[in-house]
ZAMARGU-4260 file (C-alpha; in steps of 0.2 Angstrom, whole numbers, plus 5000, padded with zeros to 4 digits):
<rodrens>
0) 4598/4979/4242 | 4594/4970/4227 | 4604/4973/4210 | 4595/4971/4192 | 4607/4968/4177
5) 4599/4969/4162 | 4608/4969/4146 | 4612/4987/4144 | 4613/4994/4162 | 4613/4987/4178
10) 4600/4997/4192 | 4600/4997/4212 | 4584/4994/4220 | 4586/4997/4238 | 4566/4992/4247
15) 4558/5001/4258 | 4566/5000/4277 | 4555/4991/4289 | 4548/4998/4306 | 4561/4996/4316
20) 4580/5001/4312 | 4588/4983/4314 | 4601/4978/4300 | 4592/4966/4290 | 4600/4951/4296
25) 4597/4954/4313 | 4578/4957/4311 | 4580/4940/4301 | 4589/4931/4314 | 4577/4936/4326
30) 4563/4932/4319 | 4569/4913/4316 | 4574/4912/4334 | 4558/4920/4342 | 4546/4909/4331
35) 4557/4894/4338 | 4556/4897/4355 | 4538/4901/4352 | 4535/4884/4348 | 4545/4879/4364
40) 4535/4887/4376 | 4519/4883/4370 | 4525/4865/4378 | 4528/4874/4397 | 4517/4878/4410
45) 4507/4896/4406 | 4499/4896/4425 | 4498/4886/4440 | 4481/4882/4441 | 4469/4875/4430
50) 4454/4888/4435 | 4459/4896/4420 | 4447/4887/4406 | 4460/4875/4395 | 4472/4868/4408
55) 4487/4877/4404 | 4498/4870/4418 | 4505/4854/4410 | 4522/4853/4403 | 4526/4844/4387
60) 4508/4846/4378 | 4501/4862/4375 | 4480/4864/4379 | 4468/4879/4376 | 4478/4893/4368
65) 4492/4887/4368 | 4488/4877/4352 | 4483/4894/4343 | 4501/4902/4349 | 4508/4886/4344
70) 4500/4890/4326 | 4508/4909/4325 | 4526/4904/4330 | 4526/4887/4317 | 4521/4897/4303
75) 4530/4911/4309 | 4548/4899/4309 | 4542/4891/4294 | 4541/4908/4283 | 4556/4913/4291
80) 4567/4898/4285 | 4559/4900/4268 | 4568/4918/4269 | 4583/4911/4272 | 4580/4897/4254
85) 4579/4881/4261 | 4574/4868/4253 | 4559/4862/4252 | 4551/4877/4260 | 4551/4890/4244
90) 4537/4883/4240 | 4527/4890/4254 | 4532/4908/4247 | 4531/4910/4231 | 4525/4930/4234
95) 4540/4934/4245 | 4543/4930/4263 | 4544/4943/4273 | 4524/4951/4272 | 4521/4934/4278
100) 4531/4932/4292 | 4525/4950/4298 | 4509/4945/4300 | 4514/4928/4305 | 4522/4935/4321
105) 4506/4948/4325 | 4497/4932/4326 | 4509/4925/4338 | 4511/4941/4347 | 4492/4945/4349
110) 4485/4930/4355 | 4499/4925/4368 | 4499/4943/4374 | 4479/4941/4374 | 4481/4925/4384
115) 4492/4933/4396 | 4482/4947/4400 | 4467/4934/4403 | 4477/4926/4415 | 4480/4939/4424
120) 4462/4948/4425 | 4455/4931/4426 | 4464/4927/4441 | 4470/4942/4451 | 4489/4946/4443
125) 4503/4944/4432 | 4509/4933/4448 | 4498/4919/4442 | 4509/4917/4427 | 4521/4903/4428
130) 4539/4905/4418 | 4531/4897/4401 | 4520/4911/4402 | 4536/4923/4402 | 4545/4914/4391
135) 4530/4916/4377 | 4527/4932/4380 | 4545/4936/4377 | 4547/4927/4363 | 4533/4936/4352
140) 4539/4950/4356 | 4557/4947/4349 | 4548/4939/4334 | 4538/4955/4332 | 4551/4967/4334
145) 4562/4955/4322 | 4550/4956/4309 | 4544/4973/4307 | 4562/4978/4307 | 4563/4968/4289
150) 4561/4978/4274 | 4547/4978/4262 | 4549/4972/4244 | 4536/4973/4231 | 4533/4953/4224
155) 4537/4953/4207 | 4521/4953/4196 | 4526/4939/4187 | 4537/4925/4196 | 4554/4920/4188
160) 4558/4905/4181 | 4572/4894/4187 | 4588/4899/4179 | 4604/4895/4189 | 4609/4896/4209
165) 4602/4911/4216 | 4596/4920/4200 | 4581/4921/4193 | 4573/4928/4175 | 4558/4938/4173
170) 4551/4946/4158 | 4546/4967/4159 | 4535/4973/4144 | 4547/4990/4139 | 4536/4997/4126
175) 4534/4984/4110 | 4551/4975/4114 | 4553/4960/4128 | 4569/4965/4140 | 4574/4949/4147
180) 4582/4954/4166 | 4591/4944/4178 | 4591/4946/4195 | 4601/4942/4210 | 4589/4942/4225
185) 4593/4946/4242 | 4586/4936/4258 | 4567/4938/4259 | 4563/4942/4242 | 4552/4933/4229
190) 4564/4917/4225 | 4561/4905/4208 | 4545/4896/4210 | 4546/4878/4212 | 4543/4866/4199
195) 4525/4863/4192 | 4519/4847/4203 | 4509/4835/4193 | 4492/4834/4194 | 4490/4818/4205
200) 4501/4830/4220 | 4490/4845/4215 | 4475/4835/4218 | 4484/4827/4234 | 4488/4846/4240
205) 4469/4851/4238 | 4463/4835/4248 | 4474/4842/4261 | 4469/4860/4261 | 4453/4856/4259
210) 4454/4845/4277 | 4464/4858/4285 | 4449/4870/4280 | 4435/4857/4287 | 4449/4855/4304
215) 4450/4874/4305 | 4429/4875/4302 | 4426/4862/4315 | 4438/4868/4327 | 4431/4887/4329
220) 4412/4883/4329 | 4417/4872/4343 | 4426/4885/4354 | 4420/4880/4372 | 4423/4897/4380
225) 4425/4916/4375 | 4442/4918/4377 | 4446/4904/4366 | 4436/4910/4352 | 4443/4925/4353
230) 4460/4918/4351 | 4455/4908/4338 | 4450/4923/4328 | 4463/4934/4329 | 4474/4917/4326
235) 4464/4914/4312 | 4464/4933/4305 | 4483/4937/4305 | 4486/4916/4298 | 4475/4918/4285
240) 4483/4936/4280 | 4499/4929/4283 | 4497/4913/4270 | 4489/4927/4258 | 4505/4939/4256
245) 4516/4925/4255 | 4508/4919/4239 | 4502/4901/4244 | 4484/4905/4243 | 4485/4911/4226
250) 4495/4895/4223 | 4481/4884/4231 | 4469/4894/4221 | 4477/4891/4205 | 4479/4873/4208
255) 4458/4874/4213 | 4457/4882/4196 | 4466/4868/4186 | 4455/4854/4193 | 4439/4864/4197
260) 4427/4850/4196 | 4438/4838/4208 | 4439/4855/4219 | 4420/4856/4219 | 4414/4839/4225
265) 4431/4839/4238 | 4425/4854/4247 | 4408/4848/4247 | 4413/4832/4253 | 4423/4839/4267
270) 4407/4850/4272 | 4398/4834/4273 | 4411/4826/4285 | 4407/4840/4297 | 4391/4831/4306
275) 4403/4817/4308 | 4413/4824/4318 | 4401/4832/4331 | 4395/4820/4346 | 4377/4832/4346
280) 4365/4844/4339 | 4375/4858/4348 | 4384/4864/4334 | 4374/4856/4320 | 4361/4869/4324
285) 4375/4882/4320 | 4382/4872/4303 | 4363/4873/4295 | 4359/4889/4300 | 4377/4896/4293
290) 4374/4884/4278 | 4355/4894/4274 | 4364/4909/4276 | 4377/4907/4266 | 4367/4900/4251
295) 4356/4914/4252 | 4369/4926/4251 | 4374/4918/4236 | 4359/4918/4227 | 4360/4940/4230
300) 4379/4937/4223 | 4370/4934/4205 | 4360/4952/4208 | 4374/4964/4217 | 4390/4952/4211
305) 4387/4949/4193 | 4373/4963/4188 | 4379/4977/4200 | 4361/4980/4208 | 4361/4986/4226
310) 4346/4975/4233 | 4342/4980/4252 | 4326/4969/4253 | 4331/4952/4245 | 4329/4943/4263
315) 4311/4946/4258 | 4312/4934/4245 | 4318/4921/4257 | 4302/4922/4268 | 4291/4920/4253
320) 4299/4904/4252 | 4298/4900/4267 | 4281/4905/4270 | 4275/4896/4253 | 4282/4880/4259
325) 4275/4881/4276 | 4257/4882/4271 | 4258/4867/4258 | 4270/4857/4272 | 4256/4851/4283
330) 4258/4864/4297 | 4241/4864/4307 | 4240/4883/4308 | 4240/4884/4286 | 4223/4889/4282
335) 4226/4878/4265 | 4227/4861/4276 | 4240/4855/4261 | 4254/4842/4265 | 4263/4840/4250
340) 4278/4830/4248 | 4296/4841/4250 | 4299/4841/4232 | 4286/4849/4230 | 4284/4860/4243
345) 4302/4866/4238 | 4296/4871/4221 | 4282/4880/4226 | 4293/4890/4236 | 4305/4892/4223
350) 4292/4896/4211 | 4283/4910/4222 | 4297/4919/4225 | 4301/4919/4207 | 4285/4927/4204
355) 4288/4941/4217 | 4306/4943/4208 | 4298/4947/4192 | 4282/4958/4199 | 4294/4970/4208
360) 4306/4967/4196 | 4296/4972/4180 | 4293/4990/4187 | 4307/4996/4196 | 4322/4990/4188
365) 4322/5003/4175 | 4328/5012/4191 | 4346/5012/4194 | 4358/5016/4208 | 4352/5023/4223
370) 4335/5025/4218 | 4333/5005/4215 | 4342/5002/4234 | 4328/5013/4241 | 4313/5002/4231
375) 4321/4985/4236 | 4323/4992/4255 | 4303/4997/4253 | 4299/4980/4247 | 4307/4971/4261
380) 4296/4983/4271 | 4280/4981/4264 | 4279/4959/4264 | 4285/4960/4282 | 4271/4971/4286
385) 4260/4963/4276 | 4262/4945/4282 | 4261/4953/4297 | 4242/4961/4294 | 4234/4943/4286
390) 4232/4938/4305 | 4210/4938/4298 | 4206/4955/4308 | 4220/4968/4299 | 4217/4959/4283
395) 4213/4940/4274 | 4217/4927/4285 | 4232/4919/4277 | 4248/4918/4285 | 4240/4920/4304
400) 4249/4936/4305 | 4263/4939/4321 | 4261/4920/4328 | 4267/4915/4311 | 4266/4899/4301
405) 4270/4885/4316 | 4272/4870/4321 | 4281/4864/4301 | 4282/4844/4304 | 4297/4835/4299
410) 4303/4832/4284 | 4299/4812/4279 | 4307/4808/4262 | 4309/4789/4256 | 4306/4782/4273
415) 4319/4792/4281 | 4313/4805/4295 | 4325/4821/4298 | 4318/4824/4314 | 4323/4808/4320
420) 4344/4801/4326 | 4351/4790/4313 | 4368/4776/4313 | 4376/4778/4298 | 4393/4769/4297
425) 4397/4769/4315 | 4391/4788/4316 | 4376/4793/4325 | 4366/4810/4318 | 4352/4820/4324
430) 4338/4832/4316 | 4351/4846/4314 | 4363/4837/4307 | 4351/4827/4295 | 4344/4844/4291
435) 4362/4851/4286 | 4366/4836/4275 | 4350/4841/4267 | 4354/4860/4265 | 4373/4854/4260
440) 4363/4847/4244 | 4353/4863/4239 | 4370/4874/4241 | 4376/4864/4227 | 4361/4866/4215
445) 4362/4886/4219 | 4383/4884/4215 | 4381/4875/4201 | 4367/4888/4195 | 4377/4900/4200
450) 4392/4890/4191 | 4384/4889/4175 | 4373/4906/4172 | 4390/4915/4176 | 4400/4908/4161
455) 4386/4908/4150 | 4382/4922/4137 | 4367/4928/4150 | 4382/4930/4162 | 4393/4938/4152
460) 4380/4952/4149 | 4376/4954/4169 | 4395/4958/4169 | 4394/4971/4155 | 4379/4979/4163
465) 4389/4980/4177 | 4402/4985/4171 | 4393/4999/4159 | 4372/4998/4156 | 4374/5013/4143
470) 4388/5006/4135 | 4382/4986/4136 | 4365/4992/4127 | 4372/5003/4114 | 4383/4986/4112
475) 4364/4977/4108 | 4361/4968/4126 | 4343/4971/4131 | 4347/4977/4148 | 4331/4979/4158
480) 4328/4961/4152 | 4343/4952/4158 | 4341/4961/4176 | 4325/4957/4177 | 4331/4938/4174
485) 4345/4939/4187 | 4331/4945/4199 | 4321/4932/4195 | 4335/4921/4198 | 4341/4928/4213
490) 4325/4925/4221 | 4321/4911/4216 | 4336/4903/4225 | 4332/4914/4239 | 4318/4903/4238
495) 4324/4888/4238 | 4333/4891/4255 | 4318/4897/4262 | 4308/4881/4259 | 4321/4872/4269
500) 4324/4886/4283 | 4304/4885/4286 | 4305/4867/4293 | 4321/4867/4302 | 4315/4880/4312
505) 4297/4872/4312 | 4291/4892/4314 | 4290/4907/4300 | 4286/4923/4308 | 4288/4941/4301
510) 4302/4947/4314 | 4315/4933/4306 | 4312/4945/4289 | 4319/4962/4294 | 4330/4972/4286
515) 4342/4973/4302 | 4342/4964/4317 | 4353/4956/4330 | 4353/4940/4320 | 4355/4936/4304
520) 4348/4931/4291 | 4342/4948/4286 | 4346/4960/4271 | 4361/4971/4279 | 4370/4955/4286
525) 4368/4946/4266 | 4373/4961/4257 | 4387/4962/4269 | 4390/4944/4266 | 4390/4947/4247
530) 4403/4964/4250 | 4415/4957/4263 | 4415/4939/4254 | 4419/4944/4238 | 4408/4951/4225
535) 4405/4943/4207 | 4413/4924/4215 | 4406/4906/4220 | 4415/4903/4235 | 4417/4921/4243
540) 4398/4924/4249 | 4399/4907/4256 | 4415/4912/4267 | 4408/4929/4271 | 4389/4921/4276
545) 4400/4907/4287 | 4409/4923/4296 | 4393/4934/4297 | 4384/4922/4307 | 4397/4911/4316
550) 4406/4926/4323 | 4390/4935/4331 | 4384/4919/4336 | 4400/4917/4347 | 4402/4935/4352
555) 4385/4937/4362 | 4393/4936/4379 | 4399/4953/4374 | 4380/4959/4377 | 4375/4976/4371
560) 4395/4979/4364 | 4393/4964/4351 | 4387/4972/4336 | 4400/4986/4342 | 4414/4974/4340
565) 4408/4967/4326 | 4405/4982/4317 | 4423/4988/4321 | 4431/4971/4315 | 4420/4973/4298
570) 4428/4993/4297 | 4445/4987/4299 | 4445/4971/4288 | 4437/4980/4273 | 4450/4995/4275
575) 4464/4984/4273 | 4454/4972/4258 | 4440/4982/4251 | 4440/4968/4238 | 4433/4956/4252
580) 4443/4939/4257 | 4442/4930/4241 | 4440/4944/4227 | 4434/4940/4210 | 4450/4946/4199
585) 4446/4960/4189 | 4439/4968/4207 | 4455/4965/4214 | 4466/4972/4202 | 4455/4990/4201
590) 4456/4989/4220 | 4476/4990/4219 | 4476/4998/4203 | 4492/5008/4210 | 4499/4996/4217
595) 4501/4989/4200 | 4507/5007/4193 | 4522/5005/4207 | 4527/4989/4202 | 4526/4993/4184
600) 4536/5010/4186 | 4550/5000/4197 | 4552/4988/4182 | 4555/4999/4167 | 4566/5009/4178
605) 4574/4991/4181 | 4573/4988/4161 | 4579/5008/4155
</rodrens>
């Protein structure tokens, strides 16, 4: 129960019960005990043999999943302590606690429980779990019965400042005046924000996040077996949900905002460290392929994020490039017999997209809505059937028709061969991982295009189209002219991906351009990408591209249930954040639109 005194009246707000009838400090205390002893069992024996991948018999050090559980109960005991106002750990929750440590103990809960029940199947019983086995699984489920039984609170929509020893002061708008309230919070609600850091520990605590992201990154594109990458996502899933509610992401992302250009060249130089840390080609091969993607997906970001088209054939414009740099690449099967240098080769790719951006551009996107979708998804049609008839016999022979554009040499820029292992500082790199460095480089000119053409006066009138064609031309923006350069755009950094794309894979063929397939990239998975990302922001495609390939990639020994499963998990994620994992503001804020309404009413009930 939380009690508002304002300076005419004073108002009880009693939140919302929790799931479970548990006085509140109960729920609280057992919570904090059951993340604890989380934490200790990961550091028992789970089984007594090691046939179960990750060798969770030793005591004292925890192996395989253990390390995920170990994860779930340390943030779990972390948010919990936070509820309680120590020091040093408000900081973590600056939204409120206990959403946090909600989601915090399903992480716990579902992946020991998943562990346990892998065991067993894997191995013929619950009899081959040793006591640290029990133990875990008894402790997650105290933690989660502890902390659904907590209440729920709104966050406050604007944090408090520090005023004096458990009170705080927040401002409510009550019509044309400014009521100034203070508040005495319970355990578990939103608590005074900690004090501003400077900038040298803002930048200190993005170098670390920014680490933590490559270490996370690193780890789950490693995963050596299925069971383990599926722990890691649902670890990964509930963490990440978990650090959201509590406010720190938003924090993080504030501080990103403050220092955006040190934030830029940090996460890029993190993704550069990833071939560094891999002792092959194994998942280098991954990273590029995630990295072409991802950028791709970007480049349709300008089209559906910014413009509010709905393009269903924009891989299309990544096998122009691909297939424009391949004949001028030296490939023996080009019937142009060109080998031109990659800069070249790159800009011929760019370029020839471009110019199929403009020529479907300039008659169809005077279309709108679901009649443009249907001509973009016909595009994408027509140029994979018609690279796949100039074969010589079905029509001119130009792109050697379903064998493709094959046998794309290596890149040789400056003396230095990307098909060839490389020492550099100690560190030894293969093709994959010189190729990725490579791709590393073209993502940053397609974010900084992307950077620059969004806060530009063109940008802002992709936004106002979106927003409201009718109303954005009544206002004087030419519309079908600034679509038609946002296509052009789009494709031509389409293109630019595929240029690259054509000689990592050394073969362009008409089946890696289809509208849906088992394996991105293709035009359902990048618009999905572009939705489940975030629409209308730089660094959500590029999240949402890294999951929609990674996690297929890993889920194939699930055979003819993965795009199932998959499909499921996409249902699920985008019921609970239609806005996608890293929203672009505005979206977010007409995506809770009500949300807002509750908060708002409860304050000017707090300030009547």
């Amino acid at each position: 129960m939380t009690t508002i005194t304002a300076d005419t009246a004073t108002t009880t707000v009693t939140p919302s019960k929790g799931l479970i009838g548990l006085p509140e400090k109960t729920a609280r205390a057992m919570a904090t005990a059951g993340g604890a002893l989380t934490i200790v069992s990961c550091f028992l024996a789970w089984t007594w043999t090691s046939e179960f991948p990750g060798d969770l018999t030793v005591y004292g050090y925890p192996g395989g999943l253990q390390w995920l559980v170990l994860i779930g109960g340390l943030l779990t005991t972390l948010f919990a302590l936070s509820s309680y106002g120590v020091k040093g750990l408000r900081w973590l929750t600056p939204a409120g606690a206990d959403s946090a440590i909600k989601l915090s103990a399903l992480a716990a809960f579902t992946t020991a429980w998943y562990t346990g029940i892998a065991i067993s199947t894997t191995l013929g019983g619950v009899v081959n779990l040793e006591p640290g086995g029990f133990i875990a699984l008894a402790a997650t489920l105290v933690t989660l019965v502890g902390a659904l039984a907590l209440p729920y609170r709104h966050p406050a929509t604007d944090a408090p400042d520090p005023d004096e020893s458990g009170y705080g002061k927040f401002k409510h708008n009550a019509g044309n005046r400014w009521t100034t309230i203070k508040a005495a919070f319970a355990p578990g609600t939103p608590k005074a924000p900690a004090r501003q850091l400077p900038g040298w520990a803002e930048i200190l605590v993005l170098a670390a996040v920014l680490a933590l992201a490559l270490a996370v990154f690193t780890y789950g594109i490693g995963t050596e077996y299925d069971e383990l990458f599926i722990g890691f996502l649902l670890t990964a899933c509930f963490g990440f949900a978990a650090i959201n509610k509590s406010g720190l992401a938003a924090r993080v992302s504030a501080m990103a905002a403050n220092h955006r250009n040190v934030a830029m060249v940090g996460a890029f130089a993190a993704a550069a460290a990833f071939p560094f840390t891999q002792t092959d080609d194994q998942y280098a091969t991954i990273g590029v392929n995630i990295l072409i993607f991802a950028t791709v997906a970007l480049g349709l970001n300008i089209v559906v994020g910014l413009v509010g088209l709905l393009d269903l054939g924009y891989v299309a414009f990544l096998g122009v490039g691909a297939y424009a740099a391949a004949m001028v690449s030296g490939s023996p099967s080009s019937p142009f017999g060109l080998h031109l240098p990659f800069w070249a080769a790159i800009l011929i790719g760019a370029a020839a997209s471009m110019i199929f951006g403009v020529l479907i551009g300039a008659p169809t996107l005077r279309l709108r809505g679901d009649y443009l979708a249907i001509v973009t998804l016909g595009f994408g049609e027509i140029f994979r059937i018609a690279v796949n008839n100039m074969d010589g016999t079905s029509g001119p022979d130009i792109t050697n028709g379903s064998n493709g554009i094959s046998s794309i040499p290596n890149l040789d820029m400056f003396g230095f061969d990307f098909g060839a292992e490389h020492s550099i500082g100690g560190f030894t790199i293969g093709r994959f991982a010189n190729y990725f460095l490579l791709m590393l480089l073209v993502t940053l000119i397609v974010v900084v295009v992307f950077r620059r053409s969004s806060e530009s006066r063109i940008g802002r009138s992709w936004v106002a189209i979106r927003e409201d064609e009718t109303a954005a031309e009544a206002m004087g923006i030419n519309g079908f002219r600034v679509k038609l350069i946002a296509f052009a755009l789009g494709a031509s950094l389409a293109g630019l991906a595929g240029a690259v794309q054509a000689h990592v894979t050394y073969t362009v063929t008409p089946e890696q351009y289809q509208f849906a397939n088992a394996v991105p990239p293709n035009s359902a998975f990048l618009l999905a990408a572009v939705v489940l990302g975030g629409m209308g922001t730089i660094s959500g495609p590029l999240v949402g591209g890294a999951l929609l390939y990674l996690i297929p990639n890993k889920l194939q020994f699930m055979g003819e249930y993965q795009l199932f499963a998959f499909g499921l998990a996409l249902i699920v994620l985008m019921r609970v954040r239609p806005e996608g994992l890293i929203p672009n503001r505005r979206r977010q804020l007409e995506f809770h639109e009500n949300e807002l309404d509750e908060n708002s009413a409860d304050l000017s009930k707090a300030g009547a």
